[in-house]
C-alpha angles and dihedrals in degrees: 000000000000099000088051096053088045088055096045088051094058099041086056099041099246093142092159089041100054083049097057118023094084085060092030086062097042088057094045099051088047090043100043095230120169124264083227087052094041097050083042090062102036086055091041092051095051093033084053085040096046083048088055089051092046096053098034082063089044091053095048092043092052099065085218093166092219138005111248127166126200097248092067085062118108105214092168080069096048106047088170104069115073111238092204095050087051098052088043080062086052080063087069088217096133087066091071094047083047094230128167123230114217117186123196143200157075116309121293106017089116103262092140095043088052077047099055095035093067095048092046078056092047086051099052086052087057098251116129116250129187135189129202139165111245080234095056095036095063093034089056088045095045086051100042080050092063088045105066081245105102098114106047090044084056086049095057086047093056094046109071111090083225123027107196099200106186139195100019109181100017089107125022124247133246107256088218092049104036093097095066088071085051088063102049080047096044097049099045089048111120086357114075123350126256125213111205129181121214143189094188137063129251090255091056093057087088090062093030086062107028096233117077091196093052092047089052090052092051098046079046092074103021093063097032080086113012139104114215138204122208107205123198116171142115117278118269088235103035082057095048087049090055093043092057094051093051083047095051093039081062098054 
């Protein structure tokens, strides 16, 4: 009997199930536990375990450079951004209207860490999620491009349910590339947000992207849905560095 069950777990894929249930079964006929309470727990353990599997993937699938909640945010040390804005965007509501999130603002205010912890909170819900760098983004589509690829590396752009594009404007893009970001634009426009972070404003993307005409297109469909934050604020780590030397001043 045991072996059968064993075999019926894994073609089934009940790997947790066919782990537990011997001991499962032990604790519930000393304890007296219903058949309708065991079954219940059997089915709950490889359904939470199945969950964990499934999050872990979507985590390694997404590229997010590091894992950061909302809840490691200081927003005390950020009184421009609106707390309550931010945990409305937790709600994932903005998914279903299809809007964009824009955050703006000089380095190391936290706009990547509000990025990727809205797409740690799409994970968990089980949506993919991917991050990527604007630089990366048009260097893997001009190569893919050269490539005979182009389509199919698109295709892998337009599929996540959320594209974190980050650090838009820190470095400039290549004229002749640049188009590759329109695209990616172009085609999740109206089909699946995108949540971008920028150090320039909106009147910089000209120069950001070496083509005034092609800049205007983008922001045309990036801010037809979108709900943008403009953040102004010291760096994290311009301000760790003062505090230290006051620190240090003290002692």
């Amino acid at each position: 009997m045991k072996e059968q069950i064993h075999e019926y777990c894994h073609r089934l894929h009940l790997p947790v199930m066919a782990e537990r249930w011997s001991a499962m079964t032990e604790y519930a006929a000393t304890h007296n536990i219903p058949y309708s309470e065991f079954l219940f727990r059997l089915l709950e353990a490889e359904i939470i375990e199945k969950q964990e599997r499934s999050i872990q993937t979507l985590i390694k699938l997404s590229k997010l450079p590091y894992r950061k909640t909302i809840d490691t945010f200081d927003f005390n040390a950020l009184p421009s951004v609106d707390e309550r804005r931010i945990r409305e965007l937790l709600t994932l509501s903005f998914i279903d209207r299809k809007e964009n999130i824009l955050f703006l603002g000089p380095p190391g205010i936290g706009k990547t860490h509000l990025a990727i912890s809205i797409g740690m909170e799409a994970i968990a819900r089980g949506y993919k999620t991917y991050f990527i760098t604007a630089h990366d983004l048009v260097t893997q589509l001009r190569k893919a491009d050269q490539e005979g690829k182009l389509e199919k590396k698109l295709r892998m752009f337009v599929k996540p349910t959320i594209l974190i594009i980050d650090e838009m404007g820190y470095l400039k893009l290549d004229p002749n590339s640049a188009h590759y970001l329109f695209q990616v634009i172009a085609r999740r426009y109206e089909h699946a947000p995108i949540i971008l972070t920028s150090n320039k404003s909106f009147g910089e993307w000209g120069e950001i992207v070496g083509d005034s005409v092609l800049a205007t297109a983008m922001l045309d469909r990036l801010l037809h849905h979108s709900i943008i934050f403009n953040l102004k604020g010291e760096s994290y780590r311009l301000r760790e560095k003062r505090l230290q030397e006051e620190k240090q001043k003290d002692q």
